[in-house]
C-alpha positions as CSV (number, residue, x, y, z in Angstrom):
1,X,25.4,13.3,90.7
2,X,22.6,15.8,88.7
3,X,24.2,15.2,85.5
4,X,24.1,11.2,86.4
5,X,20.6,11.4,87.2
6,X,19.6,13.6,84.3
7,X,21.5,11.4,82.2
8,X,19.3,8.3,83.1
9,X,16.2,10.2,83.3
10,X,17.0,10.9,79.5
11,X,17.2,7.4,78.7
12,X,15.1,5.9,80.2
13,X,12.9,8.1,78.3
14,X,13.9,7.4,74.7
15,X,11.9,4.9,72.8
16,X,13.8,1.2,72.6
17,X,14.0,-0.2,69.3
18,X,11.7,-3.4,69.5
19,X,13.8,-6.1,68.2
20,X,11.0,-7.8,66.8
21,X,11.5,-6.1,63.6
22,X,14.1,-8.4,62.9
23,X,12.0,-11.2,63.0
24,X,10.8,-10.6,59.4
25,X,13.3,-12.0,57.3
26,X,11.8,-8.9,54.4
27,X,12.7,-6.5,56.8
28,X,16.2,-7.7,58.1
29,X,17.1,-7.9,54.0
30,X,16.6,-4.6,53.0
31,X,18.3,-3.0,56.2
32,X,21.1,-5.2,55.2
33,X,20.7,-4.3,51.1
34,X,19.8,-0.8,51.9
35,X,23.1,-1.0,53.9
36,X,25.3,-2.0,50.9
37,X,23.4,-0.2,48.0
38,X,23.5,3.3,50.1
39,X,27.3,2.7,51.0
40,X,28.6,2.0,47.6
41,X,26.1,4.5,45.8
42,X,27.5,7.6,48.2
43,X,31.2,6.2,47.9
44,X,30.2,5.9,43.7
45,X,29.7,9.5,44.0
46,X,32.8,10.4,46.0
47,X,35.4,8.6,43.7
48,X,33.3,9.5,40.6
49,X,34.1,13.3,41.2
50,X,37.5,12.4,41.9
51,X,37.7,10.6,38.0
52,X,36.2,13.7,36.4
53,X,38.4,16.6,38.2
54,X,41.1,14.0,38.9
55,X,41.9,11.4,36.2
56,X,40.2,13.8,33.5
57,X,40.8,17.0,34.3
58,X,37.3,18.9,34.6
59,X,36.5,21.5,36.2
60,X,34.0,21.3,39.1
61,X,30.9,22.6,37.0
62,X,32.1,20.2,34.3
63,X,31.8,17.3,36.9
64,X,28.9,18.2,37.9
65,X,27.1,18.2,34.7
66,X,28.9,14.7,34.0
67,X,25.9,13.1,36.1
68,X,23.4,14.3,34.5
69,X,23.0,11.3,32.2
70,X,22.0,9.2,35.4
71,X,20.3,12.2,37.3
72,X,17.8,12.8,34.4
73,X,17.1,8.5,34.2
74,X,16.9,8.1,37.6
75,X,14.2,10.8,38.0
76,X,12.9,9.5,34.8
77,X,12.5,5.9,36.2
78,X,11.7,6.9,39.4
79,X,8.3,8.2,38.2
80,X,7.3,4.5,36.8
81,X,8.0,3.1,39.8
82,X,4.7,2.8,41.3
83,X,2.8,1.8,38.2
84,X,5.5,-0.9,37.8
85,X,4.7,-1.8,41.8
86,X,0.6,-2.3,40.8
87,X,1.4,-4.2,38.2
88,X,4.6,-6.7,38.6
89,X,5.1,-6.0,42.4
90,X,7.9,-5.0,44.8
91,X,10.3,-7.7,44.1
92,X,10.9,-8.1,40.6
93,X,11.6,-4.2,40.7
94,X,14.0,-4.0,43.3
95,X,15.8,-7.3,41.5
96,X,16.1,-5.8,38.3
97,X,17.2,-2.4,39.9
98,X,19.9,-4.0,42.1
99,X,21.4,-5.7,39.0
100,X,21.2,-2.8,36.7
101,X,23.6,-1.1,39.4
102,X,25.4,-3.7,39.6
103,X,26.0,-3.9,35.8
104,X,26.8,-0.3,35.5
105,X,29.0,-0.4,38.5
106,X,31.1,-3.1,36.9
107,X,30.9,-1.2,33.8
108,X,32.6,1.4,35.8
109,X,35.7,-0.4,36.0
110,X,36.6,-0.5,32.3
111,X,37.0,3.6,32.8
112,X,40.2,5.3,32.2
113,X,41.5,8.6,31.8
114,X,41.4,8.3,27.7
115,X,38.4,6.8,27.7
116,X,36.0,8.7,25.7
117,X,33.2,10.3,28.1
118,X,30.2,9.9,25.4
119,X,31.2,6.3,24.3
120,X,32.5,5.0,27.7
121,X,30.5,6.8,30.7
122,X,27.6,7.3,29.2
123,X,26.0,4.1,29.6
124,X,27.2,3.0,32.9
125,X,25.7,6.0,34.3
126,X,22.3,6.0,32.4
127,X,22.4,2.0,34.0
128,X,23.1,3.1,37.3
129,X,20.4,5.8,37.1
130,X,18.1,3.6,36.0
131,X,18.6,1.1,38.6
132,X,18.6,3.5,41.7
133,X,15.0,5.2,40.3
134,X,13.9,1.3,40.2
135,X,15.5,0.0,43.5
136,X,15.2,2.8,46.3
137,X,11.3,2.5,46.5
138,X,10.8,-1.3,46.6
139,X,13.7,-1.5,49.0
140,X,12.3,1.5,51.5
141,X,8.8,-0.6,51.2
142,X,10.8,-3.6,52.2
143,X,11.8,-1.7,55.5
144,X,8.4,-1.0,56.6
145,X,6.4,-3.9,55.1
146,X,4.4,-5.7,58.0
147,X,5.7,-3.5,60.7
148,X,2.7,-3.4,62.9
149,X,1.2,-0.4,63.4
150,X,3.0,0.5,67.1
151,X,6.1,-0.1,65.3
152,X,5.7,1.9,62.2
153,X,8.1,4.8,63.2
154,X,10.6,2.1,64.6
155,X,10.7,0.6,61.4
156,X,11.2,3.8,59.4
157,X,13.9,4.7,62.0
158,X,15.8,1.4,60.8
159,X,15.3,2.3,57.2
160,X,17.1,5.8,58.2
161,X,19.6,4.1,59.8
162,X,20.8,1.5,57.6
163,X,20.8,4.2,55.1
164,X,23.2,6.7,56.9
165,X,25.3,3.7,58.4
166,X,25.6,2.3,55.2
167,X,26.7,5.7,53.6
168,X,29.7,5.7,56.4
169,X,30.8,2.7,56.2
170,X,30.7,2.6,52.6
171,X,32.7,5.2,52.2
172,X,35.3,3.7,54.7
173,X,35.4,0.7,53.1
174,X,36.0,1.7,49.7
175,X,38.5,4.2,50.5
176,X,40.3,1.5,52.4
177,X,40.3,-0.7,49.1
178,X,41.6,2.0,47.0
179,X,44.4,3.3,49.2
180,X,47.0,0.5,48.5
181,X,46.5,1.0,44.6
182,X,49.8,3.4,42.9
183,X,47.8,6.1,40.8
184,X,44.6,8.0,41.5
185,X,42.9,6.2,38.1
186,X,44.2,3.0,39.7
187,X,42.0,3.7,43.0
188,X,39.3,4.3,41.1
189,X,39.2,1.4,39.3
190,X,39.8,-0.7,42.8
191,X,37.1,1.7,44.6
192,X,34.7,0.9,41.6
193,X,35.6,-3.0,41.7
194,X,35.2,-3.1,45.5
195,X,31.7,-1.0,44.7
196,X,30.4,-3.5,41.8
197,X,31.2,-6.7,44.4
198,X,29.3,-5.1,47.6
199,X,26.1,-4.1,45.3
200,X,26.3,-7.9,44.1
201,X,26.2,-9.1,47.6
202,X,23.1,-6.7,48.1
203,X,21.6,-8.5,45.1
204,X,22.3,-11.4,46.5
205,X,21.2,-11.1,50.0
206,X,17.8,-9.2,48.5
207,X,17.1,-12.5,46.5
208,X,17.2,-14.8,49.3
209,X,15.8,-12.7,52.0
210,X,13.9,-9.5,50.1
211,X,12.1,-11.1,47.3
212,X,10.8,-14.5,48.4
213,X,9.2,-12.9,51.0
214,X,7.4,-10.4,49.2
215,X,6.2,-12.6,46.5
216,X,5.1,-14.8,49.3
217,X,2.8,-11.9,50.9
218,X,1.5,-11.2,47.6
219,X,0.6,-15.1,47.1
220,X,-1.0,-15.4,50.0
221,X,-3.1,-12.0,49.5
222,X,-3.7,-12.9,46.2
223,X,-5.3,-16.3,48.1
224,X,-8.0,-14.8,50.3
């Protein structure tokens, strides 16, 4: 009965997510974008490692200098980011970021084992880096915009949490894609394909719901 009571104590104690934040359709977007774009961008790195050491052969060292090329453009993009913000706003950024990934994701899938890595991985990798040092601000400021104030840590909370739900199920889901396939280059290729299709549905669903809100809010501040 003390551990019952303690147990009830301790919830009722812990704050209750105030389901208004889902009222903004800018908000319910880009927990359902982050969502997608974390999920697929921690599974990307999961099955990537597994082509280097894998399907080419590279040591772990090797594999881990094989993402530099979108470590050093993602950092590099990630520092334009909010001068890009002041002058073209949130939502054209996180639209071209999203499809940049998207590209390079889909890019991904013409990878084989032969495949040279300066001529073939290269430039799927610089595009993914550049589209991750464009998207993950605008989409985090997507999370909070117009939280009220009282609901400000809520609303980071639900950033956090799309982020880390998204990176488990993502994950799963890929994994589950890829497990039917004959050869480990073959679940690659699936894992990647299955990657390419959920960031397009993040572009998508950040179109409809992300960016005509934002460019709304800046309309109507632009108004006053």
């Amino acid at each position: 009965m003390l551990a019952i009571f303690v147990i009830n104590e301790w919830r009722a104690r812990q704050p209750i997510m105030p389901l208004r934040l889902f009222a903004s359709r800018e908000r319910s977007g880009a927990a359902v974008t982050r969502m997608l774009f974390a999920g697929t961008m921690i599974a990307f790195f999961f099955f990537t490692t597994q082509y280097f050491q894998g399907a080419r052969g590279w040591t772990p060292l090797q594999a881990g200098l094989g993402f530099l090329p979108m470590t050093i453009t993602q950092f590099a993009s990630s520092l334009l980011v909010s001068r890009l913000i002041r002058k073209i706003g949130n939502a054209p950024l996180l639209g071209a970021g999203l499809a940049a990934v998207t590209g390079g994701m889909a890019w991904m899938t013409q990878l084989t084992a032969e495949t040279p890595f300066l001529v073939g991985a290269v430039g799927p990798l610089v595009l993914i880096g550049v589209g991750q040092g464009l998207a993950f601000g605008p989409l985090t400021a997507a999370g909070i915009a117009g939280a009220r104030p009282a609901d400000a840590g809520a609303a980071s909370g639900l950033v956090n949490t799309a982020h880390q739900l998204g990176s488990t199920l993502g994950v799963a889901i890929l994994t589950a894609v890829a497990a039917g396939a004959a050869t480990l280059e073959l679940r690659i290729v699936d894992a990647y394909i299955g990657g390419a299709v959920m960031l397009a549905i993040a572009l998508v669903t950040s179109l409809a719901l992300v960016v005509p809100s934002e460019l709304a809010h800046r309309r109507l501040a632009a108004g006053r």
